[in-house]
MMTF fields as JSON, N, C-alpha, C and O atoms, coordinates in Angstrom:
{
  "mmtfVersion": "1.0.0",
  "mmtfProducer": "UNKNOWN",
  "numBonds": 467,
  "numAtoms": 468,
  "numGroups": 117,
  "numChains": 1,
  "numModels": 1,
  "chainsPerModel": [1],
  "groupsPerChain": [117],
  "chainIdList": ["A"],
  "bondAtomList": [4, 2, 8, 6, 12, 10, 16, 14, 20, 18, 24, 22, 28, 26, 32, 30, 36, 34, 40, 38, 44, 42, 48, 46, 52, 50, 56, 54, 60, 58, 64, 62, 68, 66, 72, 70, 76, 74, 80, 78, 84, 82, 88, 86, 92, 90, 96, 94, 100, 98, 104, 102, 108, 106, 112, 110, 116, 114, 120, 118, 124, 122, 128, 126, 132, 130, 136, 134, 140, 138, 144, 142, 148, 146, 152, 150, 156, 154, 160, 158, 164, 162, 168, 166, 172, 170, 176, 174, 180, 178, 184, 182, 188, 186, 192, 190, 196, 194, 200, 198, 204, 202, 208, 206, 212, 210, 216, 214, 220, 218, 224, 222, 228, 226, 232, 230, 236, 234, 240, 238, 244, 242, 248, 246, 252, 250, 256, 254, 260, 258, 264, 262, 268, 266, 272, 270, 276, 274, 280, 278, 284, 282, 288, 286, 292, 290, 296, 294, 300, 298, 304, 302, 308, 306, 312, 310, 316, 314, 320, 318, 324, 322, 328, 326, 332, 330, 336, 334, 340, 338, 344, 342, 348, 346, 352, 350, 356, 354, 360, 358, 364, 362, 368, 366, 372, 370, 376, 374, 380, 378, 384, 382, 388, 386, 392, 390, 396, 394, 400, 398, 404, 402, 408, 406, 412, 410, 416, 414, 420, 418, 424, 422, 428, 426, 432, 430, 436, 434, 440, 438, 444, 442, 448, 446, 452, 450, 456, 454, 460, 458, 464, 462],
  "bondOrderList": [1, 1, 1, 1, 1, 1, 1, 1, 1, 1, 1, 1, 1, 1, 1, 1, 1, 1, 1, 1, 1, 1, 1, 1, 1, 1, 1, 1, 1, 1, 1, 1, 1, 1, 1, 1, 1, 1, 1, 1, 1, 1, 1, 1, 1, 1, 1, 1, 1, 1, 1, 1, 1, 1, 1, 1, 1, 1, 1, 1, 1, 1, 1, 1, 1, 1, 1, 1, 1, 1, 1, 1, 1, 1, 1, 1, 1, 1, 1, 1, 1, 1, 1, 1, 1, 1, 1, 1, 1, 1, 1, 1, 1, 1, 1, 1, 1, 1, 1, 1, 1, 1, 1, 1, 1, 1, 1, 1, 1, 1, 1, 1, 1, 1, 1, 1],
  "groupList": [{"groupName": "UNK", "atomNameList": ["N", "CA", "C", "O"], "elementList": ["N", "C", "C", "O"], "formalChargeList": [0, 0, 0, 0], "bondAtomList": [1, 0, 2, 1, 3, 2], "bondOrderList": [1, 1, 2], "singleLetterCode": "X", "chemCompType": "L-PEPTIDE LINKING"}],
  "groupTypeList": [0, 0, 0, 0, 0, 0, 0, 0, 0, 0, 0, 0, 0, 0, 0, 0, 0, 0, 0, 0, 0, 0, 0, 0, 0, 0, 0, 0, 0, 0, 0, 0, 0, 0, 0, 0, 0, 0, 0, 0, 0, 0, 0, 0, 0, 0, 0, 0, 0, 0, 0, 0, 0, 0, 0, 0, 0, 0, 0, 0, 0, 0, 0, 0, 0, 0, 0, 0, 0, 0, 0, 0, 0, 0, 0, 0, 0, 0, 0, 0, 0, 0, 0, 0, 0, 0, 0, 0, 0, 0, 0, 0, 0, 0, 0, 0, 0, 0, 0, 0, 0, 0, 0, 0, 0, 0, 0, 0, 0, 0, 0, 0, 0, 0, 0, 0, 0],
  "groupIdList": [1, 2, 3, 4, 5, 6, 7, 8, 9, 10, 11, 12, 13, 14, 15, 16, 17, 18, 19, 20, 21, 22, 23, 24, 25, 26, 27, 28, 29, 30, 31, 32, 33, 34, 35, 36, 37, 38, 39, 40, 41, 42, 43, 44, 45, 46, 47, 48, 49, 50, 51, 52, 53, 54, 55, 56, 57, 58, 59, 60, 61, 62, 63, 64, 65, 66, 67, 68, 69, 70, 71, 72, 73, 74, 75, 76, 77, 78, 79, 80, 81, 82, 83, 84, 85, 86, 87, 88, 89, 90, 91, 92, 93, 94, 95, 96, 97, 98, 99, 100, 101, 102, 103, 104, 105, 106, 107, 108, 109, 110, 111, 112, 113, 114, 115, 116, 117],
  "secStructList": [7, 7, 7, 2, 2, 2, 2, 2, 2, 2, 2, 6, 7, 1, 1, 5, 1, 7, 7, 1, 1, 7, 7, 5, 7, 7, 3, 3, 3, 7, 6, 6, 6, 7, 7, 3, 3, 3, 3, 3, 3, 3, 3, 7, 1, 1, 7, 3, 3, 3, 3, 3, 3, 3, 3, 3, 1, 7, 2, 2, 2, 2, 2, 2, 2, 2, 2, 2, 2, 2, 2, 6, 6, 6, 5, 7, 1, 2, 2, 2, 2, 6, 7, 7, 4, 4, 4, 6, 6, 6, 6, 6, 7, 1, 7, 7, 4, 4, 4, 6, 2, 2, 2, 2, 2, 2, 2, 2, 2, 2, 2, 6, 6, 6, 6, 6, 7],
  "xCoordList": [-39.929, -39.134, -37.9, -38.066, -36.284, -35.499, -35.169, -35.365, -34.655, -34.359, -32.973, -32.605, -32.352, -31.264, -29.601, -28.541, -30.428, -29.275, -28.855, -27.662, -29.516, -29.883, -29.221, -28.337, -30.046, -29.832, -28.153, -27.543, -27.376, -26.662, -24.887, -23.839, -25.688, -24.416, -24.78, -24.068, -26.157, -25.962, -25.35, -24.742, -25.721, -25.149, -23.561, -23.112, -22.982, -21.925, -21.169, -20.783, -20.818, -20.26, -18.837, -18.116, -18.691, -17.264, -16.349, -15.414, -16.605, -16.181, -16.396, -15.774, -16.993, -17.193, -15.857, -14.953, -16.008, -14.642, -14.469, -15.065, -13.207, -12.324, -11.23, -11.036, -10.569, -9.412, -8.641, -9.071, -7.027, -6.463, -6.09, -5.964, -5.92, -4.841, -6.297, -6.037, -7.486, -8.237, -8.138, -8.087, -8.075, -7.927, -9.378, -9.384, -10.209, -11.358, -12.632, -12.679, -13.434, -14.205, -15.39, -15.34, -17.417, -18.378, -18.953, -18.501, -20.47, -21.378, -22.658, -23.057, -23.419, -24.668, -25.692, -25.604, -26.696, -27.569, -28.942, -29.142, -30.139, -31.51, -32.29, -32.384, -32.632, -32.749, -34.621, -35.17, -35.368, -36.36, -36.349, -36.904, -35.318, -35.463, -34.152, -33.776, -33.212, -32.321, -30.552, -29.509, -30.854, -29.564, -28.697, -28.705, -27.763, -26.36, -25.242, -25.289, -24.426, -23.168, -22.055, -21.928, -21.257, -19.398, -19.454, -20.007, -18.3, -17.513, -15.889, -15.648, -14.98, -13.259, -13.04, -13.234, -12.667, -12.027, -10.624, -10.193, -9.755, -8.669, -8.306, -8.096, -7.987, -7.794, -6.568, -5.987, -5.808, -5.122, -4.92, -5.235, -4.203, -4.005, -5.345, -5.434, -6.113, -7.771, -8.454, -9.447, -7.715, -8.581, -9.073, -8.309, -10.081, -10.129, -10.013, -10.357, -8.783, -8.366, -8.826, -8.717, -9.634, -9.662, -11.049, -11.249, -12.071, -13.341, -13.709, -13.575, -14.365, -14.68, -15.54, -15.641, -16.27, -17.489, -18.024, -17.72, -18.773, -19.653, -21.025, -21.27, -21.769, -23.116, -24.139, -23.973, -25.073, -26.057, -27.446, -27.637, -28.34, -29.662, -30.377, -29.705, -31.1, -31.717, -30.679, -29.76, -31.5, -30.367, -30.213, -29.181, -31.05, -31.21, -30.127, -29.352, -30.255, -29.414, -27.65, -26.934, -27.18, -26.205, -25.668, -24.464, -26.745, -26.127, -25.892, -24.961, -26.571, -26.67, -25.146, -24.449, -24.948, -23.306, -22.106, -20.974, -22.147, -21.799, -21.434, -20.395, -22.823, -23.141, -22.027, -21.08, -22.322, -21.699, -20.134, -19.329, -19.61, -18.226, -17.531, -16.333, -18.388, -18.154, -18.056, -16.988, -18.958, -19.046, -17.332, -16.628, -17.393, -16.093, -14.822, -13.847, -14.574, -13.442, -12.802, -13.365, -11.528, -10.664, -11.221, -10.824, -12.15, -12.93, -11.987, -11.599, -11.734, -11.514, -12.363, -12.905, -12.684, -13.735, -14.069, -15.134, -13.656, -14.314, -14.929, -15.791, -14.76, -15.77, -16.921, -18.026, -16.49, -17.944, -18.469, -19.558, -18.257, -19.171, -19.872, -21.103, -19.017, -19.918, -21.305, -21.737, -21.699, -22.669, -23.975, -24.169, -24.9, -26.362, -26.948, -26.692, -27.865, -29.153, -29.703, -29.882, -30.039, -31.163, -29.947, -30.721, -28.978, -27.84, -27.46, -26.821, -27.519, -27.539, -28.908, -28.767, -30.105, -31.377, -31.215, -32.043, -30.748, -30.706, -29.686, -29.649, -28.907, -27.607, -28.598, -28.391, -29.513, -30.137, -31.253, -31.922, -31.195, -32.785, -34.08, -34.15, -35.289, -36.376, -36.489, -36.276, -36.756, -37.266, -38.542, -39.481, -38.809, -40.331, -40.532, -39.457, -41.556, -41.771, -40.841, -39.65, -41.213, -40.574, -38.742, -38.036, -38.606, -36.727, -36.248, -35.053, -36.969, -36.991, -35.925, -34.708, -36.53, -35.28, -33.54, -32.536, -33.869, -31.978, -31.688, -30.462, -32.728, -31.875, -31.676, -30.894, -32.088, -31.801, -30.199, -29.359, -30.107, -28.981, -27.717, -26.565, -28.432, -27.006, -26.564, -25.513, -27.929, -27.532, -26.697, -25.551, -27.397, -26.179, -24.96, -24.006, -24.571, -23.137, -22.362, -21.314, -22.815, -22.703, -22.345, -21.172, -23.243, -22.805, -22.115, -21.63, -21.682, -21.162, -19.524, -18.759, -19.395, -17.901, -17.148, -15.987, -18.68, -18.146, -18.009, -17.464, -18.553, -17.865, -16.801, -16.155, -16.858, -15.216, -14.06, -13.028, -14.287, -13.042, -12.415, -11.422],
  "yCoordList": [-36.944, -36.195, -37.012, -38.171, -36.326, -37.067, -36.562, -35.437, -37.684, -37.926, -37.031, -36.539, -36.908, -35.719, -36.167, -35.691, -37.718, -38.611, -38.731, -38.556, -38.973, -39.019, -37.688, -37.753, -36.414, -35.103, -34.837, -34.245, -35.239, -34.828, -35.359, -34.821, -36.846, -37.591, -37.244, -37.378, -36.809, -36.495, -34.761, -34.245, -34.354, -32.85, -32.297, -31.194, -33.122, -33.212, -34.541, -35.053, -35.297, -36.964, -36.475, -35.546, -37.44, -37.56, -39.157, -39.739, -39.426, -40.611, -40.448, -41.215, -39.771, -39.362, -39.031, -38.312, -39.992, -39.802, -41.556, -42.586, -41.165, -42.402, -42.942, -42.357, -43.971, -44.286, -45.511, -46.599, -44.684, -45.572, -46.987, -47.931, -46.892, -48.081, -48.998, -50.052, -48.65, -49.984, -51.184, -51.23, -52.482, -53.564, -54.571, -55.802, -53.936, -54.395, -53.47, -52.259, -54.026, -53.277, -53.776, -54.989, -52.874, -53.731, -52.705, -51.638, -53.653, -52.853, -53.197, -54.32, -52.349, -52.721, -51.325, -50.097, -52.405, -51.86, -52.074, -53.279, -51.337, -51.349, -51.707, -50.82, -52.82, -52.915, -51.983, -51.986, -51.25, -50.788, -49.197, -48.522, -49.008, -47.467, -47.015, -46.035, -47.821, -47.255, -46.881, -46.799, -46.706, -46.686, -47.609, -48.733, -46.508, -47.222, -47.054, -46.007, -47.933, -47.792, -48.41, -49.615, -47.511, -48.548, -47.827, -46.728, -48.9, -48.465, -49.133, -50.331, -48.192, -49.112, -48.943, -47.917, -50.034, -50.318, -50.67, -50.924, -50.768, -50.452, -51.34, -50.554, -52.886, -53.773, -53.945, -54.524, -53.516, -54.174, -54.648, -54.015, -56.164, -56.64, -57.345, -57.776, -57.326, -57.757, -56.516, -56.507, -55.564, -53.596, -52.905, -52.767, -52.596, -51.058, -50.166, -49.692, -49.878, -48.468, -47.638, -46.753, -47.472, -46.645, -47.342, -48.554, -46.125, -46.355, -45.033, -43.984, -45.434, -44.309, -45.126, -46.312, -43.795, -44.398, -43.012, -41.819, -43.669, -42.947, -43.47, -44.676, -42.699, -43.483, -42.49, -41.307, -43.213, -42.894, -43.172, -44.058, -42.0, -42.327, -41.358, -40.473, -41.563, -40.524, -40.675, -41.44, -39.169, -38.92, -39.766, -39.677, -40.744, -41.338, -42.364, -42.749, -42.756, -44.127, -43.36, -43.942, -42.145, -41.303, -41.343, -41.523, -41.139, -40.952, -42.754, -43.165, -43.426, -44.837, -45.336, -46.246, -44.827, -45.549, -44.336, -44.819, -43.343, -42.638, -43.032, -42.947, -43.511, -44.543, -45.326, -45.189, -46.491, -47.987, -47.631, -48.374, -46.258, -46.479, -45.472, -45.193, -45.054, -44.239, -45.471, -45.531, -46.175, -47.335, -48.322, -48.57, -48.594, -49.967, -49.347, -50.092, -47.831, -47.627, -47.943, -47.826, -48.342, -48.342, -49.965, -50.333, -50.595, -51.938, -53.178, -53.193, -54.071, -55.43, -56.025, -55.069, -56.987, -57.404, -58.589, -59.131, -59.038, -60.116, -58.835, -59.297, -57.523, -56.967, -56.484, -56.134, -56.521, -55.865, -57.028, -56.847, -58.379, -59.68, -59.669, -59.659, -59.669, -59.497, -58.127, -58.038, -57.459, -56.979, -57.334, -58.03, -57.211, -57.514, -56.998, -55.825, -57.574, -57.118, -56.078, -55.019, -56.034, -54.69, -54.096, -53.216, -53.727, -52.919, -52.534, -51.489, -52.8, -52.56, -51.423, -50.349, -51.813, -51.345, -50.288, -49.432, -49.98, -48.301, -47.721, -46.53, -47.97, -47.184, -45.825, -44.768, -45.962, -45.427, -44.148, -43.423, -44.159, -44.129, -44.374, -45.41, -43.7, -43.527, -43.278, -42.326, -44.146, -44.056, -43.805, -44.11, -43.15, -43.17, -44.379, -44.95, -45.059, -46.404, -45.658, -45.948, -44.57, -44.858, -44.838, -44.785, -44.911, -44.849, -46.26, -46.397, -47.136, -48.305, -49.055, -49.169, -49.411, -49.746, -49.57, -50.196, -48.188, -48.627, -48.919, -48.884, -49.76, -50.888, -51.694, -52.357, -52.371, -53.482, -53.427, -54.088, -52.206, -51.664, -51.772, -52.101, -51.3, -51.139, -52.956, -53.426, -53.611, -55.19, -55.518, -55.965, -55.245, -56.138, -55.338, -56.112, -54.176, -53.951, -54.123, -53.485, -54.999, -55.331, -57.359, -57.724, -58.104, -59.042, -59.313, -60.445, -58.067, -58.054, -58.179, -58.948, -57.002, -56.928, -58.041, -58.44, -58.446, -59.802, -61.492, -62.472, -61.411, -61.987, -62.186, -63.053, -60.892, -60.77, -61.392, -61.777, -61.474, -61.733, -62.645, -63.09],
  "zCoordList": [-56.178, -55.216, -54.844, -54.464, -54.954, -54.578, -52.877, -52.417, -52.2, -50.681, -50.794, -51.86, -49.715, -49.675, -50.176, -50.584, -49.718, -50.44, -51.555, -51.807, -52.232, -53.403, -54.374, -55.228, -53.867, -54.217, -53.885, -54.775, -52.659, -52.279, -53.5, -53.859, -53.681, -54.402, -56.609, -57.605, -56.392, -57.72, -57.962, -58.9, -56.975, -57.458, -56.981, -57.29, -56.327, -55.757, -56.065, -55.014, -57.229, -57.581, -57.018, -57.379, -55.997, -55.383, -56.506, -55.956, -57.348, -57.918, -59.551, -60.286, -59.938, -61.792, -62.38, -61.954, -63.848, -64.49, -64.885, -64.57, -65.817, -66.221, -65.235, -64.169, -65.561, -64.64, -65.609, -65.992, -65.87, -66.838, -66.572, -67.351, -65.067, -64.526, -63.856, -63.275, -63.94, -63.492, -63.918, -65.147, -63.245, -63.166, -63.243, -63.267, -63.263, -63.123, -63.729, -63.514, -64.34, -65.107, -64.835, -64.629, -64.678, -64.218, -65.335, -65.751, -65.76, -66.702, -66.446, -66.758, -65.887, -65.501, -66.242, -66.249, -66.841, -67.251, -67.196, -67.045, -67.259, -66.7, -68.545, -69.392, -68.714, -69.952, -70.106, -71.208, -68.786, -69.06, -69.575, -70.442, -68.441, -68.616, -68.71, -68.068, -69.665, -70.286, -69.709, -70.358, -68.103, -67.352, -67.875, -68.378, -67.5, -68.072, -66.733, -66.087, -66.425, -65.263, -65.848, -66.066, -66.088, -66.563, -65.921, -65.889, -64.706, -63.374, -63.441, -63.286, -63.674, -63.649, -61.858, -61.206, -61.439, -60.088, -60.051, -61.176, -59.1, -59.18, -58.219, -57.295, -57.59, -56.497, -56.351, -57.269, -55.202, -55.147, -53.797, -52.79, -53.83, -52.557, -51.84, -50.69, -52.641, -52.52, -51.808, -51.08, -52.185, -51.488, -52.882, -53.837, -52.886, -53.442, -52.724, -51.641, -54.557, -54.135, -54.251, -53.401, -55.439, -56.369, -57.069, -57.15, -57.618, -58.773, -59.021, -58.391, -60.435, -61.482, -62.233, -62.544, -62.457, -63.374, -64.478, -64.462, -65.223, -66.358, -66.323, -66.319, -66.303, -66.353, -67.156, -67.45, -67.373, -68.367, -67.353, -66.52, -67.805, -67.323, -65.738, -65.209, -65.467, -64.42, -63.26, -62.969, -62.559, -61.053, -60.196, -59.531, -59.937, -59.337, -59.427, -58.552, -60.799, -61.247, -60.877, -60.062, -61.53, -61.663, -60.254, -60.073, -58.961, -57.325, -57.122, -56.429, -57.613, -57.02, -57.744, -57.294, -58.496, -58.918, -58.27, -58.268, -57.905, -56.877, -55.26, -54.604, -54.946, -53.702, -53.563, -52.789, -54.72, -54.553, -54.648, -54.088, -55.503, -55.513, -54.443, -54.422, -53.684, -52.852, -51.427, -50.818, -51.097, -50.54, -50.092, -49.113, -51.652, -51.458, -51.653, -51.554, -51.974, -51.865, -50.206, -49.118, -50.523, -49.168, -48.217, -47.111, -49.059, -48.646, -49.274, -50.442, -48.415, -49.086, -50.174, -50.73, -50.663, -51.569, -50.188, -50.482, -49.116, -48.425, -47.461, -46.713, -47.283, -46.521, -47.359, -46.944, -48.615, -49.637, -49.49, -48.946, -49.718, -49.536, -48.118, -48.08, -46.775, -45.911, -45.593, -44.444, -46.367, -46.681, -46.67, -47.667, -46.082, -46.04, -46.685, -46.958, -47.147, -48.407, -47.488, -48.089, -46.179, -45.885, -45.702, -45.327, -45.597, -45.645, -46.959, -46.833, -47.954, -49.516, -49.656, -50.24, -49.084, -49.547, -48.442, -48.756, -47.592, -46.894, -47.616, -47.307, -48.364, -49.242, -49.526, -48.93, -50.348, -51.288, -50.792, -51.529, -49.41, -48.739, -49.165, -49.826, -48.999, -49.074, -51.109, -51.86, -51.225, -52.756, -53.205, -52.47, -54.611, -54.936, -55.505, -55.686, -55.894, -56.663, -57.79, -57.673, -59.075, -59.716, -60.141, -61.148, -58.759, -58.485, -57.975, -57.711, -57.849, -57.017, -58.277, -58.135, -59.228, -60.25, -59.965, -60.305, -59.037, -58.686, -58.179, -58.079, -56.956, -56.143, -56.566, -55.884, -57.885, -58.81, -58.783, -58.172, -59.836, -59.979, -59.077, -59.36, -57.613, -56.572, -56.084, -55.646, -56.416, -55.909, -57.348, -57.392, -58.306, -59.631, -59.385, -59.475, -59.124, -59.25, -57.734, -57.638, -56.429, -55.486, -56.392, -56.481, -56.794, -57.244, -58.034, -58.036, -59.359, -59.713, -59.864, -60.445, -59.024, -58.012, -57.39, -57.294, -56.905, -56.016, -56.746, -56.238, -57.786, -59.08, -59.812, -60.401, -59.525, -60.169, -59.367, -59.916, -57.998, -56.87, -57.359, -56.782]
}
């Protein structure tokens, strides 16, 4: 059963698509069950502006890269760093065990990002 959250960002993606002028590129993948996330971001001035993504793999995984780029748009990268782990893990809400895998997901493309800075 998906949470409304969940339901709400996969059937409605406010962020799906390409983006020519990204500056920054992340690739996260679930080597169990196959998810796939290329996300282009767009920084400037140390802001996102701008993200787009393609992703591969269940709804779950599909809203959770939805989430994250729905998240840091209009964000500095030193306010995506100040971010808390139990603040990462309510992004998502109420998960079943077998959806839990995309909080993996929402933390690697959270460290990811912030890698890149």
């Amino acid at each position: 059963m998906y949470n409304s959250i969940i339901v709400d960002y996969f059937s409605k993606p406010r962020h799906s698509g390409d983006m020519i002028d990204a500056n920054r590129e992340l690739k996260i993948g679930n080597s169990v069950c196959g998810d796939t996330i290329f996300m282009k971001i767009k920084v400037m001035d140390g802001k996102v502006v701008d993200a787009k993504y393609k992703a591969y793999g269940c709804a779950t995984s599909l809203a959770t890269a939805d989430i994250f780029a729905d998240y840091i748009i209009g964000k500095s990268i030193a306010e995506i760093g100040q971010l808390l782990t139990h603040e990462i893990d309510r992004m998502l809400g109420d998960l079943e065990p077998p959806q839990m895998h995309c909080l993996n997901i929402l933390h690697d493309l959270f460290e990811q990002i912030l890698s890149e800075a």
